[in-house]
C-alpha positions in Angstrom: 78.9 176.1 89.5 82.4 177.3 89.3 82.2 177.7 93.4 81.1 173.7 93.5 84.2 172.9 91.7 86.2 174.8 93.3 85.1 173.6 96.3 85.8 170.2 94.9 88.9 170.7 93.8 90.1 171.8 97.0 88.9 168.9 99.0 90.7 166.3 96.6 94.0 168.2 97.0 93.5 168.6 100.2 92.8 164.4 100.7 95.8 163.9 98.0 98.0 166.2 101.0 97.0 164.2 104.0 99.1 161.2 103.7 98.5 157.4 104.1 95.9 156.8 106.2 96.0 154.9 109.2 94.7 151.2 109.6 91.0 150.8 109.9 91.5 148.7 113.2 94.3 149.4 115.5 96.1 148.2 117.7 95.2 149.2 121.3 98.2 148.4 123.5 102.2 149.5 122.6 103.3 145.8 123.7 101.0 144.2 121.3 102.5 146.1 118.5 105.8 145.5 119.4 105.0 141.7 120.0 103.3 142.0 117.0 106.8 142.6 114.8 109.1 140.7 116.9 107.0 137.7 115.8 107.1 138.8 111.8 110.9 139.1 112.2 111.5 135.5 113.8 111.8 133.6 110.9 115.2 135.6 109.8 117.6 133.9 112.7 121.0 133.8 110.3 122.2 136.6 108.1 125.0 136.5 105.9 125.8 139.4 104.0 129.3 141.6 102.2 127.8 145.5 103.5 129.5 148.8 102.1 130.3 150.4 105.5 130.6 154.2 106.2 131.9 155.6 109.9 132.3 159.3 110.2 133.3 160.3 114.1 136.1 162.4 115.7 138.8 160.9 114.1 137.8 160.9 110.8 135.9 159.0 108.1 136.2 154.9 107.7 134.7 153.4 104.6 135.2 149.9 103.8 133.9 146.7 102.7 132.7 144.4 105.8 131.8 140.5 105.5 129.0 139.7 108.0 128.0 136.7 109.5 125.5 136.8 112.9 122.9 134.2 114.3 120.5 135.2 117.1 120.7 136.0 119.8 124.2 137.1 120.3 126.7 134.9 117.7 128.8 137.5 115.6 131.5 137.8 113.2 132.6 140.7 111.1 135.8 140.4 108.6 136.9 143.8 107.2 138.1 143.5 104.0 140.8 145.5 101.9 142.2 144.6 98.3 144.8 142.2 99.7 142.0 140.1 102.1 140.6 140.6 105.9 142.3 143.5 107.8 140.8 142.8 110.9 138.2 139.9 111.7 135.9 140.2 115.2 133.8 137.5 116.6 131.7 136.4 119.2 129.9 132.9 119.9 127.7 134.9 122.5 130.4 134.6 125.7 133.9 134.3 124.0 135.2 137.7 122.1 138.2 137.6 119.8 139.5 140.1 117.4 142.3 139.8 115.0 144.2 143.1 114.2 146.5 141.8 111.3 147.3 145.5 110.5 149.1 145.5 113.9 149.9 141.8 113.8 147.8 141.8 117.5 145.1 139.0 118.5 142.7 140.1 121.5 140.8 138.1 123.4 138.6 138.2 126.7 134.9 138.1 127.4 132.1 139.7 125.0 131.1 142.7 126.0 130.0 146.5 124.7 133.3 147.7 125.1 135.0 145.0 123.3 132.6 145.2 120.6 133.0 148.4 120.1 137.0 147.7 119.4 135.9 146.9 115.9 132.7 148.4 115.1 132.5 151.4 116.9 129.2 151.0 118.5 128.8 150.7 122.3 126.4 147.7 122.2 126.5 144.2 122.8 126.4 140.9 120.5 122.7 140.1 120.9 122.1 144.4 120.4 123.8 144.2 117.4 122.3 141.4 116.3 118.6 142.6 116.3 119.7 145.9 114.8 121.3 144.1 111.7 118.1 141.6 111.4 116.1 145.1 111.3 115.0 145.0 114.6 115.8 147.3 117.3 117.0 146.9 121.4 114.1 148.1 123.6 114.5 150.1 127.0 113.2 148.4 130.3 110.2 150.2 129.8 107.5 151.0 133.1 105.4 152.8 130.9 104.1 152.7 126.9 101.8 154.3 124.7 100.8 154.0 121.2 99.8 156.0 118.9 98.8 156.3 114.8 100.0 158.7 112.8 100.0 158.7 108.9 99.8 155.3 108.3 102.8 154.7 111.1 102.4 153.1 114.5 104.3 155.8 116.8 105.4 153.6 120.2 106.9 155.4 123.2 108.3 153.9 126.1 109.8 154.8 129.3 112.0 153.9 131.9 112.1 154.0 135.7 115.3 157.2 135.2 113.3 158.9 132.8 114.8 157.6 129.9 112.6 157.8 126.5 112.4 155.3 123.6 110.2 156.2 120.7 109.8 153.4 117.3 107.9 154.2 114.5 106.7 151.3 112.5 105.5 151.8 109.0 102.1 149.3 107.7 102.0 148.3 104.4 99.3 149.7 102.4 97.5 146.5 101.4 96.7 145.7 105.0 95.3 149.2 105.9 92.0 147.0 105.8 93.4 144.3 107.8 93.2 143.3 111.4 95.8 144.5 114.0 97.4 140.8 114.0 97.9 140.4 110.2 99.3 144.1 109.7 103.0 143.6 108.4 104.9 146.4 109.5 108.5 147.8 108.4 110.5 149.6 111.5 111.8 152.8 110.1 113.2 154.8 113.2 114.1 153.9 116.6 115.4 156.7 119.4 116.6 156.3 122.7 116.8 160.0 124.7 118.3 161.0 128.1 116.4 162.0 130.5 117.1 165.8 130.2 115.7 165.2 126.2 119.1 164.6 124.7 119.5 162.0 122.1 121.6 159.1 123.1 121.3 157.1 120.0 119.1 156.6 116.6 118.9 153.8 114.5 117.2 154.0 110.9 115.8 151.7 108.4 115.7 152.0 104.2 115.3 150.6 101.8 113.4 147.1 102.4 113.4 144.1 100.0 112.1 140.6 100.0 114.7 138.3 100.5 113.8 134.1 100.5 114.0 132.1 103.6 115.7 128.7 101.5 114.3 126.4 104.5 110.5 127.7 103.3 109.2 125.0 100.5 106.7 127.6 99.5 109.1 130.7 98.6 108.5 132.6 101.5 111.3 135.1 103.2 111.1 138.3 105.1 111.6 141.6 104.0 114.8 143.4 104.9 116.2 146.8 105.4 119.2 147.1 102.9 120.6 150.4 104.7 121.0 150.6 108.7 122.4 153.9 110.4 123.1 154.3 113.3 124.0 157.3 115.3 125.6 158.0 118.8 126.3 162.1 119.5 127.4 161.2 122.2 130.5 159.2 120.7 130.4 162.0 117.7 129.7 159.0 115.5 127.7 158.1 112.7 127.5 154.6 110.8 125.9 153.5 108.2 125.8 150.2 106.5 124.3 149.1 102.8 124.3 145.7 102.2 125.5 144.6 98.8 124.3 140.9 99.4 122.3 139.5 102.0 121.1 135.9 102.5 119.1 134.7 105.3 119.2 131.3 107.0 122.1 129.8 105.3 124.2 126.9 107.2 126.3 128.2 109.7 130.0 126.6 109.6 130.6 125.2 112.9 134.2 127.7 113.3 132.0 130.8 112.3 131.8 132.8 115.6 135.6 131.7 117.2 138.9 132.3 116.5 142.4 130.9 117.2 145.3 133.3 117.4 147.4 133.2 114.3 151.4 132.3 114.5 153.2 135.8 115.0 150.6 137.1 116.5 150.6 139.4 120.0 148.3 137.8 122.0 146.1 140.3 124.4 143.8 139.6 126.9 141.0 142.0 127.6 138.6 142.7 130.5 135.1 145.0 130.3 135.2 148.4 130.6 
């Protein structure tokens, strides 16, 4: 008797250890997962949020307060805020890229671009990249080859390019739809890594804590669920970002000025090629 419970007992901690299980039916093919989420994550197409930003790389630590304002595919606008108002306001409307530098009393201008993007935000990636990361999405390698696999309740996809580059995303399925069919799963994207091909990292992007947030065009209440913290992280820049959004609303109307810019009077204007 005592060895039948014991027995027992050790199987039900051992299930309790295992982790979430993985959905009853599967998806088969890496492209149909990934299509999969892309089409869960079209309904969010503007995103206005006030993010508490924190940049640590080899000149130091940056922590601030940034107003954001982006519309797929590639329309951006960030405004970084101090006590007295914007200190330095970027924007794109997908071709045109402008930043105002009222600490130095500068105005740039010239094409958008990685390199101009990065002026402001650190991050070597362009509007529409940034974009998809912000509406909790991720850029994707030009992949010749993709598995998928299941793993603790989490799709694990790896792709991989023609130079041996490696991608790998892990999406995360909610519990309620462990039951469900491959096409009604809702997923959450919780990692996404891009490595050289020698197996170094070349960047990671993360995703926490989600919540629901309303779509105002749905009549019936619906939204999409959101991550409220993004990191990002580039070793090979030596920098590390991370943005918690404060307030976030999706689909609002987008003033028809958002994503350009006129220099100020007193301003420097410079112009600025691509890298």
């Amino acid at each position: 008797m005592r060895r039948a419970l014991c027995a027992a007992t050790f199987a039900a901690v051992a299930a309790g250890c295992s982790g979430p299980a993985c959905p009853l039916h599967t998806f088969a093919e890496a492209s149909e997962v990934l299509a999969s989420y892309r089409d869960m994550r079209r309904p969010a197409r503007v995103l206005r949020a006030e993010a508490s930003v924190d940049r640590r790389d080899g000149d130091g630590r940056v922590r601030g307060t940034v107003l954001m304002f982006v519309e797929r595919d590639d329309r951006v606008r960030f405004d970084a805020m101090t006590q007295f108002g914007a200190a330095a306001i970027l924007t794109s409307d997908g071709e045109r890229f402008a930043l105002t530098d009222l600490r130095e009393n500068e105005f740039f201008v010239g094409p958008t671009c990685e390199a101009n993007i990065e002026r402001l935000l650190g991050l070597r990636l362009s509007a529409a990249q940034v974009t998809r990361l912000l509406l909790g999405e991720s850029p994707e390698i030009d992949a010749e080859a993709r598995v998928v696999r299941c793993e603790g309740g989490r799709y694990r996809v790896t792709l991989r390019d023609a130079d041996g580059r490696r991608q790998e995303l892990e999406l995360e399925v909610r519990e309620a739809d462990r039951d469900a069919p491959p096409e009604a799963q809702r997923m959450r994207l919780r990692r996404s890594e891009v490595f050289h091909p020698d197996g170094r990292l070349q960047w990671r992007v993360t995703y926490d804590d989600y919540r629901f947030v309303v779509d105002p065009r749905d009549a019936e209440g619906r939204g999409v669920v959101m991550p409220f913290t993004v990191r990002f992280e580039d070793p090979g820049n030596g920098a590390d970002t991370r943005v918690r959004f404060e307030r976030l609303d999706l689909n609002v109307e987008v003033p028809p000025d958002a994503f350009t810019q006129t220099p100020r009077p007193g301003l420097t204007v410079r112009h600025l090629g691509c890298e």
